[in-house]
Every structure is written in structure tokens, then in C-alpha cells.
C-alpha positions in Angstrom: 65.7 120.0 102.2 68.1 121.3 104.5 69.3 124.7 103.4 72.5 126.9 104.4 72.9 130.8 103.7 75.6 132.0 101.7 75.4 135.7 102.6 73.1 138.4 102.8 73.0 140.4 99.6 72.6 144.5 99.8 69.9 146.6 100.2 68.0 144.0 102.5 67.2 141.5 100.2 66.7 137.9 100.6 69.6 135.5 101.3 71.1 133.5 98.7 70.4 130.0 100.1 72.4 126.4 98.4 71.2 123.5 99.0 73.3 121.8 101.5 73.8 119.0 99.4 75.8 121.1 97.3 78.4 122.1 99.4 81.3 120.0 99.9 84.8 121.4 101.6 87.5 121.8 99.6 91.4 120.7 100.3 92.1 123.6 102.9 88.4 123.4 104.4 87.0 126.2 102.5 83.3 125.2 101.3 82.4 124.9 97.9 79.8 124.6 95.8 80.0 121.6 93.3 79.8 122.9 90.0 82.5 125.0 91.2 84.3 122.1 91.8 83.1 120.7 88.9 84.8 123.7 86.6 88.0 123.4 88.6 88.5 119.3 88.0 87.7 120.3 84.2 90.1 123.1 84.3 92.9 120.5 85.6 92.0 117.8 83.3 93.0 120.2 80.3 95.8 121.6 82.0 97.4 118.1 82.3 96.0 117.6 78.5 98.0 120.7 77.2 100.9 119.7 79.8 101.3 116.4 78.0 101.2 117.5 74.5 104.1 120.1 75.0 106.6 117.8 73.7 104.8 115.9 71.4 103.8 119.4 69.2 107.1 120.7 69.7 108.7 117.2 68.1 106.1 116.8 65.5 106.0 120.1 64.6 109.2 119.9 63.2 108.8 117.2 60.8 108.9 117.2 57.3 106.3 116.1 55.6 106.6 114.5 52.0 105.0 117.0 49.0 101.0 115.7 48.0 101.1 114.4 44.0 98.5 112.3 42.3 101.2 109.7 41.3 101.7 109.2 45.3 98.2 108.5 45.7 98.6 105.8 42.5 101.3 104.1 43.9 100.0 103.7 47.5 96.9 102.4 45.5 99.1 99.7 43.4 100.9 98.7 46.0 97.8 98.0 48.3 98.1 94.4 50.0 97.3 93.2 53.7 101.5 94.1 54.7 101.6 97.6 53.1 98.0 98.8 54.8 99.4 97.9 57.9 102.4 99.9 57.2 100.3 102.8 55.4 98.4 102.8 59.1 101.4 103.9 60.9 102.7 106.5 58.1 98.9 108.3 58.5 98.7 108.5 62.0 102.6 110.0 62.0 101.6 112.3 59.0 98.4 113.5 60.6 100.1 114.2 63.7 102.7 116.1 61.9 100.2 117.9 60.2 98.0 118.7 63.4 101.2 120.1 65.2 101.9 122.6 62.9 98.5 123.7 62.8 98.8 124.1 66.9 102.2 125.7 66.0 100.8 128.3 63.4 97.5 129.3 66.0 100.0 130.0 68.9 102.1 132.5 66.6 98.8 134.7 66.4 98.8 137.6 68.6 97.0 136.3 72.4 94.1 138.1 71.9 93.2 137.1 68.9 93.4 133.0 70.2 90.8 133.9 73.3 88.6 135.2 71.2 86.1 132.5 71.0 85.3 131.1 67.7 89.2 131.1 67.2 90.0 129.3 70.5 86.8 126.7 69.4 89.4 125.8 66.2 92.6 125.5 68.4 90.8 123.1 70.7 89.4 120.8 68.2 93.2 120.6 67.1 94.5 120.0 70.6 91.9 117.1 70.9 92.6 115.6 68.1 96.1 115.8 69.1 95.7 113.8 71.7 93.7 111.2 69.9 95.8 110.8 67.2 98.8 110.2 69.9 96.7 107.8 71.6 96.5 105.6 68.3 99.9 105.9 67.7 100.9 103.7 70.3 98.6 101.2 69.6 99.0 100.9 65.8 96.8 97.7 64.1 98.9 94.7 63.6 96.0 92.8 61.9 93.8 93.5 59.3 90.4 93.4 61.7 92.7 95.9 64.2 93.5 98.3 61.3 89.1 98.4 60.1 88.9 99.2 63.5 91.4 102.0 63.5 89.6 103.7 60.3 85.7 103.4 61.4 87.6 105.0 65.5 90.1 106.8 65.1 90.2 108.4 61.1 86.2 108.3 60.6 86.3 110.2 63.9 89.1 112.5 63.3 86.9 113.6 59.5 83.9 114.2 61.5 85.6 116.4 63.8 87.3 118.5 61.3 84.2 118.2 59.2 82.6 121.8 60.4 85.8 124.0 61.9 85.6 126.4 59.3 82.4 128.3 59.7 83.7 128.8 63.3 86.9 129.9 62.3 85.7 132.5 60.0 83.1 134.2 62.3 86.5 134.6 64.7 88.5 136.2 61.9 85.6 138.5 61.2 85.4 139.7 65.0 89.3 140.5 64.8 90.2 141.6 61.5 91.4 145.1 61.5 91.7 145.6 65.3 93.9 142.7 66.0 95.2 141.6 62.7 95.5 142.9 59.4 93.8 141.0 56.2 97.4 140.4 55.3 97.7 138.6 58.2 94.8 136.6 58.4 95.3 135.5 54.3 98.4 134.7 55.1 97.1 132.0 57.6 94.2 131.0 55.9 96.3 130.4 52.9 98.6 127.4 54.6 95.9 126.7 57.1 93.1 125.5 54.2 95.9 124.0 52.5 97.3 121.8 55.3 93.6 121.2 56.4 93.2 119.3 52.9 96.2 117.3 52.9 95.2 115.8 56.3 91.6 115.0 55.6 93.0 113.6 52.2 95.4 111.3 54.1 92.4 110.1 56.2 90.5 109.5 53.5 92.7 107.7 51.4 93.7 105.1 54.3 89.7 104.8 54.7 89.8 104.0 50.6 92.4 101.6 50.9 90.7 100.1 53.7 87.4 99.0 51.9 89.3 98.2 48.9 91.3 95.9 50.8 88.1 94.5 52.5 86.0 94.5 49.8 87.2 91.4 46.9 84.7 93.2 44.9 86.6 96.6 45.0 90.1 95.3 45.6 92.4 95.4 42.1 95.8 94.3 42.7 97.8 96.5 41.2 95.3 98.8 40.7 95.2 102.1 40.4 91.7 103.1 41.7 91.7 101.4 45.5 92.0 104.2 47.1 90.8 108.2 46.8 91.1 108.3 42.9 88.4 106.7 41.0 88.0 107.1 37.4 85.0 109.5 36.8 82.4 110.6 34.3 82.7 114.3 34.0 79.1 114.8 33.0 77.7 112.7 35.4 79.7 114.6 38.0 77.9 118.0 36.6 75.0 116.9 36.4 74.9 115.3 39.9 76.6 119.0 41.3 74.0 120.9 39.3 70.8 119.1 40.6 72.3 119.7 44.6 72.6 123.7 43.7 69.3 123.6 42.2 67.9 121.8 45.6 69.1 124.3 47.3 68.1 127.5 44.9 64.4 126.1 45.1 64.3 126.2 48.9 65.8 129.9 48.3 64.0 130.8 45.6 61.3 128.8 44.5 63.4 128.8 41.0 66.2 126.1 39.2 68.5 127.0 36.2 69.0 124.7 34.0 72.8 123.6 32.5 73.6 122.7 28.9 77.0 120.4 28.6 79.4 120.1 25.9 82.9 119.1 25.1 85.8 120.6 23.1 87.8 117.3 22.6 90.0 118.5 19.7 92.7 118.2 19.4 92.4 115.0 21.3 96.0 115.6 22.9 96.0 119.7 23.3 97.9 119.8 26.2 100.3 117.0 26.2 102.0 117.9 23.0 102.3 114.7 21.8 100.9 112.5 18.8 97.9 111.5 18.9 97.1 107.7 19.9 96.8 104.9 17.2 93.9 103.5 18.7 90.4 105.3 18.5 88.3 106.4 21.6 85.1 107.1 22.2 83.6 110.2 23.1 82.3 108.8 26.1 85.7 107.4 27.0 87.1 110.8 26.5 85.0 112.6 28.8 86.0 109.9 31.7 88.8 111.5 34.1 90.4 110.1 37.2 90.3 112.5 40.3 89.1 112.9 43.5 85.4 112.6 43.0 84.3 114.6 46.8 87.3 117.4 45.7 85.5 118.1 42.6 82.2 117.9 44.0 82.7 120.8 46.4 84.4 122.8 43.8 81.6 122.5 41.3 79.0 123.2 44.0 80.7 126.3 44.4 80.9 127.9 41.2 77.3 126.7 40.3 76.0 128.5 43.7 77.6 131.4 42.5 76.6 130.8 38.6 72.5 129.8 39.2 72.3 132.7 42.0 73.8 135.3 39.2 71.0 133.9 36.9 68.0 133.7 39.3 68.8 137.5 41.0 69.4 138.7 36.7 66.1 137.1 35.8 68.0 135.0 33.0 66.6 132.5 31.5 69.3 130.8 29.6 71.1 128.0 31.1 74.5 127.7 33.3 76.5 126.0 29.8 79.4 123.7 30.6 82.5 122.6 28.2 84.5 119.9 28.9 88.0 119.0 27.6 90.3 116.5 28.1 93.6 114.9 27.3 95.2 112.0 27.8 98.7 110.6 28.2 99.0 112.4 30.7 95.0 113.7 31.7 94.3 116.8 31.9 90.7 117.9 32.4 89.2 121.5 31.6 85.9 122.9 32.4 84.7 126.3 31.5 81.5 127.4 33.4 79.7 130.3 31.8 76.9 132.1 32.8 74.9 134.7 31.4 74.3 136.9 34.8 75.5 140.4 34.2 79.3 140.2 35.3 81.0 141.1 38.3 82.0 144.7 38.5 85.7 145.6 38.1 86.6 146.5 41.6 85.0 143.9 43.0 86.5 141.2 40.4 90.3 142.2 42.0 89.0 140.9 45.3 87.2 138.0 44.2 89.4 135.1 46.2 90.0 136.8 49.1 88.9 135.4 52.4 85.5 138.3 52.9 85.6 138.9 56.7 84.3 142.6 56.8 82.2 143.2 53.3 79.4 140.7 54.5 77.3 143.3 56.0 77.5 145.9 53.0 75.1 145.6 50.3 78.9 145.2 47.9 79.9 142.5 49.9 76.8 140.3 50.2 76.7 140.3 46.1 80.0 139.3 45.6 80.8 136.4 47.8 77.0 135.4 46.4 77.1 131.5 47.0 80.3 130.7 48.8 79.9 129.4 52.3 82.3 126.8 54.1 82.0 123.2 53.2 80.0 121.4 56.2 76.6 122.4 57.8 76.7 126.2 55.9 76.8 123.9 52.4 73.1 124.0 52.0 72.8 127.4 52.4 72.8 130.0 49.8 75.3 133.0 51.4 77.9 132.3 53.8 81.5 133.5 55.2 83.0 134.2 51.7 85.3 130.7 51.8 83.8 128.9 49.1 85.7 130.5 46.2 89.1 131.0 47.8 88.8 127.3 49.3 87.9 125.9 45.8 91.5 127.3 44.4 93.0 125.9 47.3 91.6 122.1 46.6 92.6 122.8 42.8 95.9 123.2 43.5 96.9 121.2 46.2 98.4 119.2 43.5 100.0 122.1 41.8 103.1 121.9 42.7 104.1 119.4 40.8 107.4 117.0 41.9 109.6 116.0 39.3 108.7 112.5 37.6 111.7 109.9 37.7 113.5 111.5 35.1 113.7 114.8 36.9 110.9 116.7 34.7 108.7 118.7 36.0 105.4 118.8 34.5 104.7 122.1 33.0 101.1 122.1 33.1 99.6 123.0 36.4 96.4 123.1 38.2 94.3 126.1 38.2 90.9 128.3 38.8 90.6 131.5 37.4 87.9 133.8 36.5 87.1 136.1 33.4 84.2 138.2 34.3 82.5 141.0 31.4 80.6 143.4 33.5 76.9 143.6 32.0 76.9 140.4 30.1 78.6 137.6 32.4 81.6 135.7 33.6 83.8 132.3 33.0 85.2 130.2 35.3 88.3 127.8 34.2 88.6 124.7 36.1 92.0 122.6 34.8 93.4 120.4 36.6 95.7 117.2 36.3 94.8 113.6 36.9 98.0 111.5 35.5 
């Protein structure tokens, strides 16, 4: 192969030689190399990218975006037919894309610094793709049933898997530039909307991918139903025991060790929360402890407060199992779950601190025993410690619907979603999980 020298380096050694097959000669006769040119074609490429989507951010950016309630996703769900999934097509991709733009809006108020950083800029990117793919499919909305399976397996399957794993990323960059850049106010501050937003558009995505196999599916597809899309009506216990047996799969690769959970239910007064009288027609126990929800919403949450339940037992040398209470009402449900373990407690000063975002602690012997099992959901959800999200992130899926919109007569529900902890140092801690299903 024919070979060309670039230059003679210092101190005598050899030349540098390129193959001469690399070379080419740029627009003003220059030669270079062709990764060189290579990098500069890709730089372009996003630079048109990022040119285009000026406007686009800037407009959607500024949309409102209607307030997430259960009884939304019910009536999307009743109304299902071949006309409205169309329609509901075109409302997800303009919803997403409002979503994604203020996401893009909200990374470009941070300080400059703190977007190069790596991990950080990763996150933006992933936005700024997704931007463009979302834009893409919204001038080409389906106009026929075959169009619109199409759309969800492309473009909203797609968008999921893409957003899937963000956050591990994203919290390794808020770790490298907390305190020096930004302050943990700021960074919670972020988080806070940023997990919140990050929810509402994966559960827009999957609630048009619901609809879609309901609507496919003659099996699955009720009309007028309430249950074709994200809601299904659930077994609590099944749910905990299914959550349970994952934690323990993962405790045994850890620890060579399971913890076992015992289950009951506190289902009197049948109607504790609504306030009213109690229904003329008998229910089962087994009817009772069926809830309608978002079955993968739970799942993560329950995950979560077992990791941090079964590790509190293992590291304590407890024997006695993880128990579980259930309680529910009806008309409208509510479901409760209290989560009690027997593994010592957290200690005061660390119980204060228990939802926040744990950028800095992780390498102190404190800080690795409090966040215990939380770790991002994604790839770091088979692992045992992680970024100190999984708490913090489990609030934030609670109460996505806690801010409850007024019902048609103008009343606002006064029971709310929630997650809270009551921890006794030396002896253990409780978890509360309540939450509404309507």
C-alpha cells in the first residue's frame, strides 16, 4: 500500500505515515483524513437536526397540557372504537411532543456546564432524538386501523425503549456536578418535574399501545369498557406476591438468602374512606382485595420498598417475614398497603433525608445504608444498590394522580395519593402505600 507522511514528529522519531487511501482533499484543497471527515459530516448532520427543531421546541414548549386523572384514562377506555383510536393517535403524538419540549426547555435552563457534562448531555440527546421522531410521525398520522398498529409497534414501542434506561445516566451526571455547579436544591427541583413529566409521557405511550391491542384483540376489546387500555382490574395479593418473588430473585443472587412475606387485610369497615353507607349487596373477600390500577406503576413501587424491606432483614439477621396489610374501599376505591419489616429502623437523621435524590452520600458508609435497595427502573432494577432514585421515584408514580381535578359537580376528591414512612429506630419501619383507583 502506497503510504504518504504526515510530518516528522520530535526528537527524531519515526514519521506518522496514513495510508493514502485515506486521504481525500477537502472543499478548499486542504487534505484530510476520512474519519476526520467522517466527524465533520456527523457534526453537520446534528447541527441541521438541532437547526430544525428550534421552532418546533419553542412552539410546543408552550403548550398546555391537560392535568393526568384516572377517570381520563376510563373514559378514553369507554370511548375506544376504530374512529376515536385514530383520533387518540394524533392527541399522543401532540401530547408527547409537548411533553418532550419542555423537557428540552427545562435541560437548557441549567447552567452550560452542567449540560456538557457527559451523562447529562447523554439525557438531552435522547430527548432531542426523540424530538425529531415524534415530529416525523406527526405528519404522517395513521388514517387506518393497520397504519395506526404500525405507528405503536414504530414509533411509541420505540419511543418506551428509548426512554426505558435515561435515568441511571442522568443520575451519575447529577452526582459529578452537585455542589460545584448546582446546589441539591437545584437539582431536586429538576428531578422533581423532570420524573414527573417523564411518567406522564411513557403513560401516554402506553395507554395508546393498550388501546391498540384492545382494539385488535375481539378477545380483549369491551365496548364501553373500562379496562381497554392501562387500567386493568388487579388482585392485590397476587400483585405482592409476584413483586415479592422478583426481590427475592434478586436477594439470592446477592445473598444466597430470601425473606419470606405474610399477607393480610384490614377490610373493616368495608367503606373507611368513602364515608358512605355500606353497600346492600355482600362481597367477597376475594372481591374486596381486587383493585383497578396501573398494574407496571405498582409493580415498580412494590419492588422498591420490598428491596429496601428484605435487604433490612437479610443485613439484621431477621428471621421473621416482610408482613403486608391490605385495605380497600369501594365507591370510590381506594387501596392501602402497609409494609412492615422487622429490620432495626432507620436512624433519625437519616429518616429526614429519606426521599431525597442521594447524589453525594453513595460513597459513605451512611449513605450506602440508607438508599439500601433503590436503584433506577431499567437495567440497574436487578441490582441490589443503586443511584438513590428508587424511593423518591416511587412517591412520584404514587402521586401523579394526586392532584385530583374536580368531578362534574366541581368536587374535589379529598382523599389523595400518598407514600410515607414511619420508621422506629432499633425495632423497624412502615411504609403506607394509598392510592386511588375510582
Amino acid at each position: 500500500m502506497l503510504l504518504v507522511r504526515r510530518g516528522i514528529t520530535r526528537r527524531g522519531r519515526l514519521p506518522y505515515l496514513r495510508p493514502l487511501t485515506q486521504i481525500r482533499t477537502n472543499s478548499i484543497g486542504l487534505s484530510v483524513c476520512e474519519d476526520e471527515i467522517g466527524q465533520q459530516e456527523r457534526f453537520l448532520n446534528e447541527y441541521k437536526i438541532r437547526s430544525l427543531l428550534e421552532q418546533p421546541i419553542l412552539y410546543y414548549a408552550q403548550k398546555e397540557l391537560p392535568k393526568f386523572s384516572m377517570d381520563q384514562l376510563y373514559k378514553q377506555s369507554a370511548k375506544l372504537s376504530s374512529t376515536t383510536i385514530l383520533q387518540n393517535a394524533s392527541m399522543t403524538v401532540e401530547h408527547l411532543l409537548a411533553y418532550n419540549a419542555r423537557r428540552l426547555t427545562e435541560f437548557r435552563k441549567l447552567p452550560y456546564l452542567v449540560v456538557l457534562n457527559p451523562s447529562i448531555s447523554e439525557s438531552y440527546n435522547t430527548y432531542l432524538h426523540t424530538m425529531a421522531s415524534l415530529l416525523k410521525a406527526s405528519l404522517y398520522p395513521p388514517h387506518t386501523l393497520a397504519e395506526n398498529e404500525r405507528f405503536a409497534k414504530e414509533v411509541l414501542a420505540e419511543f418506551i425503549d428509548v426512554h426505558a434506561d435515561t435515568l441511571p445516566s442522568l443520575s451519575k451526571g447529577f452526582q459529578e456536578v452537585s455542589n460545584n455547579l448546582l446546589s441539591f436544591k437545584q437539582i431536586k427541583a429538576f428531578l422533581d418535574e423532570h420524573l414527573r413529566e417523564r411518567i406522564s409521557m411513557r403513560l401516554i405511550a402506553h395507554q395508546h399501545l393498550e388501546l391498540t391491542k384492545s382494539i385488535g384483540n375481539p378477545d380483549k376489546y369491551v365496548k364501553g369498557g373500562k379496562y381497554n387500555g392501562v387500567i386493568k382490574m388487579l388482585h392485590i395479593p397476587d400483585v405482592i406476591k409476584k413483586n415479592a418473588a422478583v426481590v427475592n430473585d434478586i436477594t439470592m443472587l446477592k445473598y444466597d438468602q430470601s425473606v419470606p412475606i405474610s399477607i393480610d387485610t384490614n377490610l373493616y369497615p368495608l367503606n373507611y374512606w368513602s364515608r358512605s353507607e355500606p353497600p346492600l349487596e355482600a362481597r367477597t373477600e376475594e372481591e374486596l382485595l381486587n383493585f383497578p390500577y396501573i398494574e407496571y406503576h405498582l409493580d415498580y413501587i412494590l419492588m422498591e420498598l420490598f428491596k429496601n424491606s428484605f435487604r433490612a432483614h437479610i443485613e439484621n439477621n431477621v428471621h421473621d417475614p416482610v408482613q403486608v396489610t391490605i385495605s380497600t374501599s369501594s365507591s370510590p376505591y381506594y387501596l392501602e398497603l402497609r409494609i412492615r419489616d422487622k429490620g432495626k429502623g432507620v436512624p433519625p437523621k437519616v429518616l429526614k433525608h429519606i426521599f431525597d435524590y442521594s447524589f453525594t452520600t453513595f460513597d459513605s458508609g451512611e449513605g450506602d445504608s440508607y438508599k439500601t435497595l433503590n436503584v433506577p427502573p431499567g437495567l440497574g432494577a436487578n441490582t441490589v444498590a443503586g443511584m438513590g432514585y428508587g424511593l423518591p421515584l416511587s412517591r412520584a408514580y404514587v402521586e401523579i394522580f394526586n392532584d385530583t381535578i374536580p368531578d362534574e359537580d366541581g368536587i374535589t376528591p379529598g382523599t389523595k395519593g400518598s407514600l410515607t414512612v414511619q420508621s422506629y429506630y432499633g425495632w423497624g419501619t412502615d411504609v403506607y402505600l394509598k392510592t386511588v383507583g375510582y
